[in-house]
N, CA and C atoms as an extended XYZ file, in Angstrom:
288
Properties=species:S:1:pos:R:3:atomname:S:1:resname:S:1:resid:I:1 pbc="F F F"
N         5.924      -33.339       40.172 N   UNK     1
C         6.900      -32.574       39.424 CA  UNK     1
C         6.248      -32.066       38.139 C   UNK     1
N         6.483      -30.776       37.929 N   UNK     2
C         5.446      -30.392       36.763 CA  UNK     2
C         6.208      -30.948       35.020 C   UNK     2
N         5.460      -30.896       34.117 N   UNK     3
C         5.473      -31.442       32.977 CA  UNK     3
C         6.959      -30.171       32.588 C   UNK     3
N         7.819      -30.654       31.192 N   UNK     4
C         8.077      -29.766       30.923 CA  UNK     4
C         8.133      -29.474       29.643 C   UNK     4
N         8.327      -28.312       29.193 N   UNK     5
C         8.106      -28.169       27.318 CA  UNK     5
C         9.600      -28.754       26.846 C   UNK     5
N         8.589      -29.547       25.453 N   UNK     6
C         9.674      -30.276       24.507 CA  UNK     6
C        10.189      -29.051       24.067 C   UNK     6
N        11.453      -28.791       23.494 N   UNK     7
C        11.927      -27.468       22.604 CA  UNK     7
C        13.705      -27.766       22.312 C   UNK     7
N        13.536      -27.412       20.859 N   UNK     8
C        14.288      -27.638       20.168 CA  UNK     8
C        15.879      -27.194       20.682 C   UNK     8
N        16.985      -27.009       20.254 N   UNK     9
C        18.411      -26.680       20.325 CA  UNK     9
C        18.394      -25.572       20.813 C   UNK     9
N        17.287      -24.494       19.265 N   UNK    10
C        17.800      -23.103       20.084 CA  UNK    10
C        16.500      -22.884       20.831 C   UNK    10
N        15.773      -23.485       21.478 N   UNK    11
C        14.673      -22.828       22.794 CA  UNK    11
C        13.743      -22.869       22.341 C   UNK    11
N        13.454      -22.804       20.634 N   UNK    12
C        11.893      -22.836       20.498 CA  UNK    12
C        10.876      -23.955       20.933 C   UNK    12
N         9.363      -23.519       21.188 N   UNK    13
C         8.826      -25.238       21.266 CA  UNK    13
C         8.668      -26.111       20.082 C   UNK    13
N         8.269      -27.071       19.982 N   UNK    14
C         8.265      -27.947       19.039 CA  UNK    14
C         6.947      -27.983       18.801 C   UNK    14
N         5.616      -27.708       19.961 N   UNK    15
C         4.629      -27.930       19.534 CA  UNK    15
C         3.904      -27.233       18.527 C   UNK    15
N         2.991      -27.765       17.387 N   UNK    16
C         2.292      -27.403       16.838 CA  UNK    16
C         1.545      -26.392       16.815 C   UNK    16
N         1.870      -25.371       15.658 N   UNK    17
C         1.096      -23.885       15.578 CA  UNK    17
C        -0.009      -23.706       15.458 C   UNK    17
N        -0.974      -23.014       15.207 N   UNK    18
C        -1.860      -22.867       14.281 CA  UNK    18
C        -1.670      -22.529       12.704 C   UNK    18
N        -1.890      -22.319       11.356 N   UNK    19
C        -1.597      -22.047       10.661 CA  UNK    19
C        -2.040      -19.822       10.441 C   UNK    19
N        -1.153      -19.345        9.715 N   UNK    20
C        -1.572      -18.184        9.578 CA  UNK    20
C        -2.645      -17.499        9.375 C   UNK    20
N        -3.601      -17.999        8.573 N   UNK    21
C        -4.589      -17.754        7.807 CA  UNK    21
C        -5.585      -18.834        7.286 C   UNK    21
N        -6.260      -18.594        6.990 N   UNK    22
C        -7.433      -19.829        6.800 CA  UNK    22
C        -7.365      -20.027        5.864 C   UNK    22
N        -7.315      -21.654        5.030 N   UNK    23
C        -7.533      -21.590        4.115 CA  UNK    23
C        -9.130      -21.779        3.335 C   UNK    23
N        -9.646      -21.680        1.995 N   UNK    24
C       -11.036      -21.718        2.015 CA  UNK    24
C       -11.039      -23.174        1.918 C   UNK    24
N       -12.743      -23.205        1.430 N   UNK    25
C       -12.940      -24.556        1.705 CA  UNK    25
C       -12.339      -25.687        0.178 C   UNK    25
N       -12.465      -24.406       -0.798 N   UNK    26
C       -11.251      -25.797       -1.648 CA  UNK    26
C       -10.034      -26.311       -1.435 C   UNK    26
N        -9.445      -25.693       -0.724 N   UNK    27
C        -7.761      -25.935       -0.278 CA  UNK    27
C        -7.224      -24.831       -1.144 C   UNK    27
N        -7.023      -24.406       -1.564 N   UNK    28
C        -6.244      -23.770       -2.862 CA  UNK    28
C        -6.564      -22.151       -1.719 C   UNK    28
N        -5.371      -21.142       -1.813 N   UNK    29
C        -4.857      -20.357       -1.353 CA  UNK    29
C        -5.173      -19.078       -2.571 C   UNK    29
N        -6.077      -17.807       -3.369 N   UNK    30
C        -6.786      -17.188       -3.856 CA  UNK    30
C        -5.547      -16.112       -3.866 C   UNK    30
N        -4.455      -15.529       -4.684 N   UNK    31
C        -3.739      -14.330       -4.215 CA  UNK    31
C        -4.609      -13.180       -5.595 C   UNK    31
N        -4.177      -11.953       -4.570 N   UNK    32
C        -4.946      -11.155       -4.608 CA  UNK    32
C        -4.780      -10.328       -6.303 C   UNK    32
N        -5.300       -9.501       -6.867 N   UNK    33
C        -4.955       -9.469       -8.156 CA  UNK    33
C        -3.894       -8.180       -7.684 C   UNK    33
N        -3.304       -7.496       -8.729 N   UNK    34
C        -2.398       -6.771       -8.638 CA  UNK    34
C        -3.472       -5.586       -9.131 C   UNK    34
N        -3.441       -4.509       -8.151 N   UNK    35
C        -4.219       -3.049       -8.418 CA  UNK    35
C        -3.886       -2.688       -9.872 C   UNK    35
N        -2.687       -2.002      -10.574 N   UNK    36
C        -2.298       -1.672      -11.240 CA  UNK    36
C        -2.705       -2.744      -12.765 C   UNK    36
N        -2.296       -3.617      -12.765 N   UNK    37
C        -2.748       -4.582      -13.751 CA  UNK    37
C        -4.277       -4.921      -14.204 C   UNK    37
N        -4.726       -4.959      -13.221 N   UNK    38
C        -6.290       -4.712      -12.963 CA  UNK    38
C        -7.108       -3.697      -14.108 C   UNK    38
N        -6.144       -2.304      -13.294 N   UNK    39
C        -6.787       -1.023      -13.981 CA  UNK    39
C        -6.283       -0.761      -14.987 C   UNK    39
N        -5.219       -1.544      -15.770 N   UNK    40
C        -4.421       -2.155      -16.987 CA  UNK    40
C        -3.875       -0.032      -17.304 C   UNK    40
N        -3.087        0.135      -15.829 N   UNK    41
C        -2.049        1.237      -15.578 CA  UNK    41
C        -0.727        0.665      -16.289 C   UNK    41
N        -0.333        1.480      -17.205 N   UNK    42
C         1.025        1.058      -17.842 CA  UNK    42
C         2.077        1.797      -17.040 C   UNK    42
N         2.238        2.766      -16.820 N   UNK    43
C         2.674        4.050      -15.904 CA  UNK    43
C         1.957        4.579      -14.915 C   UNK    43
N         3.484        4.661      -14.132 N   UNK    44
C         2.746        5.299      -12.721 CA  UNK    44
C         3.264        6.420      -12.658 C   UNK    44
N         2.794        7.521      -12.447 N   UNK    45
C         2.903        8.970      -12.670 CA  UNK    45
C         3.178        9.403      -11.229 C   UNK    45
N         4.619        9.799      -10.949 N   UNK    46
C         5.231       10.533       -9.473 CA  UNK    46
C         4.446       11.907       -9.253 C   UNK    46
N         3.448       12.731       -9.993 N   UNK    47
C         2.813       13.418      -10.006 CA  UNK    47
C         1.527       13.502       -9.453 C   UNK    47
N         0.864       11.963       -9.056 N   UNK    48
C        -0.219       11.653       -8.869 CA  UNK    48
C        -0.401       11.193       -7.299 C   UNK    48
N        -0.288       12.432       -6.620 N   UNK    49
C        -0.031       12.465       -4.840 CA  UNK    49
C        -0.875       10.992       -4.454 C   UNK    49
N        -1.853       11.142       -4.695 N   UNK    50
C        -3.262       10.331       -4.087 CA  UNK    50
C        -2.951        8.975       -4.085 C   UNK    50
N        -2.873        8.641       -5.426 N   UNK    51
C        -2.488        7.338       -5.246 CA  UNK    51
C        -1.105        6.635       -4.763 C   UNK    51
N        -0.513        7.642       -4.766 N   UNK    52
C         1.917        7.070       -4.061 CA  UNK    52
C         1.010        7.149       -2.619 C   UNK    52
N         0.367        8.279       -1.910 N   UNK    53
C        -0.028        7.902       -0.181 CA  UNK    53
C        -0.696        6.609       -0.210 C   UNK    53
N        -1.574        5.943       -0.849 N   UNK    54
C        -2.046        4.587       -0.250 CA  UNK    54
C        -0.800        3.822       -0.401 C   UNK    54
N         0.085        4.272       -1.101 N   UNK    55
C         0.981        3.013       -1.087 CA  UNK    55
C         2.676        3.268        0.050 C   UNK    55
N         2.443        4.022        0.526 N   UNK    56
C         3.793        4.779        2.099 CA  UNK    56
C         2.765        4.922        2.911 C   UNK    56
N         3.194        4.123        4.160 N   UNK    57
C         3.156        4.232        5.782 CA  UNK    57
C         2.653        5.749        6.053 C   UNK    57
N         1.958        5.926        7.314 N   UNK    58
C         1.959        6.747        7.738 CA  UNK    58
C         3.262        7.321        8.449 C   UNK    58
N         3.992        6.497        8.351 N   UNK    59
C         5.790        6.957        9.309 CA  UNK    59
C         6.626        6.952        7.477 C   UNK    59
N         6.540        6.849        6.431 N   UNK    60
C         6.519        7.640        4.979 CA  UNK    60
C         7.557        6.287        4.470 C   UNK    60
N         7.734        5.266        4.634 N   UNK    61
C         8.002        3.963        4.052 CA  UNK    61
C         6.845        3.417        2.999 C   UNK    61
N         7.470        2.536        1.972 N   UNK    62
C         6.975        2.291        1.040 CA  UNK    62
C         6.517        0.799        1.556 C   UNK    62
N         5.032        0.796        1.462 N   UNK    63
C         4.719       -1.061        2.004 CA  UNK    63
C         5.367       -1.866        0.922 C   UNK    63
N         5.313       -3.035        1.322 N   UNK    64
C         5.737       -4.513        0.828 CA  UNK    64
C         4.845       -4.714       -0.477 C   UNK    64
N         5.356       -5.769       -0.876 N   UNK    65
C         4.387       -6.144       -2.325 CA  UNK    65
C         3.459       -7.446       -1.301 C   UNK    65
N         4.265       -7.747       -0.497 N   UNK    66
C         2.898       -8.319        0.234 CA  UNK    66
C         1.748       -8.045        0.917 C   UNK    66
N         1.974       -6.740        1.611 N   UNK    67
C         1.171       -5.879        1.930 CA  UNK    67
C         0.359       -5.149        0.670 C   UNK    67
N         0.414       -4.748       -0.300 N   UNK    68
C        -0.257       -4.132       -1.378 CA  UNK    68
C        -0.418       -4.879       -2.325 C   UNK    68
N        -0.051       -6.193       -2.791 N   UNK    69
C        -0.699       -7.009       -3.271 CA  UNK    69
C         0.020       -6.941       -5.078 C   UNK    69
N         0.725       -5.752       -5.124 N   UNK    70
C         0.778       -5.478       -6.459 CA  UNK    70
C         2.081       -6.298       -7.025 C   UNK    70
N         2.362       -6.487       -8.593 N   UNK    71
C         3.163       -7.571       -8.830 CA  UNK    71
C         4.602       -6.279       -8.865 C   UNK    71
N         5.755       -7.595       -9.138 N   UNK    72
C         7.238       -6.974       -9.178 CA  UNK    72
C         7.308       -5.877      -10.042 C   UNK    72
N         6.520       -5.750      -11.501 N   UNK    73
C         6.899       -5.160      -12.457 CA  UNK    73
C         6.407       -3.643      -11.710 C   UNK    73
N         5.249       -3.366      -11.725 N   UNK    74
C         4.345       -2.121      -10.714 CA  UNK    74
C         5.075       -2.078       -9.704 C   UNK    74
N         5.655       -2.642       -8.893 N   UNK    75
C         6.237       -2.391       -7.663 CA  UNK    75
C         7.505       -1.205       -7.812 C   UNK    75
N         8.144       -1.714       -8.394 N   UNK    76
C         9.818       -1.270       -9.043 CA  UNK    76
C         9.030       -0.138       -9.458 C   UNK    76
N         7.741        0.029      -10.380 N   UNK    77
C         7.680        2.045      -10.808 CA  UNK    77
C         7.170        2.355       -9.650 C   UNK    77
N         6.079        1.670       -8.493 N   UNK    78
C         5.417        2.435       -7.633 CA  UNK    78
C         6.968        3.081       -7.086 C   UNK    78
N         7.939        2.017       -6.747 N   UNK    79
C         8.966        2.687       -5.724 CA  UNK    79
C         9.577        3.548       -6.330 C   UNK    79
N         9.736        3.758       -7.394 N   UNK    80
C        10.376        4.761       -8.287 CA  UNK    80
C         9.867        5.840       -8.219 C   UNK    80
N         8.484        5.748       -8.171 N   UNK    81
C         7.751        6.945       -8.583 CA  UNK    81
C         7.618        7.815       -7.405 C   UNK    81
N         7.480        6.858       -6.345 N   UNK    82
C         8.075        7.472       -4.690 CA  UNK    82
C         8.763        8.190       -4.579 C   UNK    82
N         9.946        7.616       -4.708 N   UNK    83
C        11.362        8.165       -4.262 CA  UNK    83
C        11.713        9.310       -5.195 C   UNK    83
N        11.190        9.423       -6.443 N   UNK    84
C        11.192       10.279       -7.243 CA  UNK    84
C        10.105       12.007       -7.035 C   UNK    84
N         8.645       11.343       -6.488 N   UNK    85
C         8.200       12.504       -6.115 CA  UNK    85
C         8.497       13.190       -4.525 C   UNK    85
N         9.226       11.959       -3.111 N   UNK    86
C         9.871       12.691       -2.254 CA  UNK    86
C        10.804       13.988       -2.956 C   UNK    86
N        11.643       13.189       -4.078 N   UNK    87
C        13.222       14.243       -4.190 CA  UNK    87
C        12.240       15.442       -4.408 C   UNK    87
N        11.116       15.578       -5.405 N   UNK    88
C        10.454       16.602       -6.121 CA  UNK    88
C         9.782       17.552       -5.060 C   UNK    88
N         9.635       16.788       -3.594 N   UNK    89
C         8.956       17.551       -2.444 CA  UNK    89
C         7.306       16.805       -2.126 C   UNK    89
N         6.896       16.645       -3.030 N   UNK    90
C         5.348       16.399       -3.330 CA  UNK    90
C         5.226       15.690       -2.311 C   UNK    90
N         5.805       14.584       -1.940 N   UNK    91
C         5.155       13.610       -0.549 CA  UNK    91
C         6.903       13.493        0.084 C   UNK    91
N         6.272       13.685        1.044 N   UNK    92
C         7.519       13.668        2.783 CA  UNK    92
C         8.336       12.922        2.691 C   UNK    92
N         9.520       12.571        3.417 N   UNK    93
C        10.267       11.602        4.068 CA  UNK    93
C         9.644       11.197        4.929 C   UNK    93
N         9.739       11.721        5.946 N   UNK    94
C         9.217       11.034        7.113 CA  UNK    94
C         7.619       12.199        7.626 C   UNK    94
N         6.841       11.508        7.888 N   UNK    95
C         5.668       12.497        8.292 CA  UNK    95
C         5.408       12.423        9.479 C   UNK    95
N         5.087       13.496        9.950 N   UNK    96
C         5.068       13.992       11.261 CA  UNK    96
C         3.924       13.555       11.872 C   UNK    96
């Protein structure tokens, strides 16, 4: 009769994952610096095409602060500065 999987209430298994990501060899987890803070940017300028595209999808969504690494304060103008140069035309809604 074959073995069968342990699994919890709602269906998941119980067994042991791998973890996401590696950690290094001190233990301690390295987060990444924030772009903007870095380049000690006080303002983010909705004018400045080049840099709002590294930060929207190629389908014209604004990535995560986990995905771009940058802190809450930069985040709130990057998205501002977004949504502000879509209304203006400069970068898309959605791109084709």
């Amino acid at each position: 009769m074959p073995e069968q999987k342990r699994t919890t209430d709602s269906g998941r298994s119980t067994a042991k994952r791998r973890p996401y990501h590696r950690r290094p060899r001190d233990g301690y987890l390295r987060k990444r610096a924030c772009f903007f803070c870095v380049k000690k940017i006080k303002t983010i300028d909705y004018k400045d095409i080049n840099l709002l595209r590294k930060h929207v999808t190629d389908r014209g969504k604004i990535l995560p602060r986990t995905v771009t690494s940058t802190c809450a304060k930069h985040q709130r103008l990057l998205s501002r500065a977004i949504k502000r140069a879509r209304f203006m035309g400069l970068v898309s809604y959605i791109e084709k």
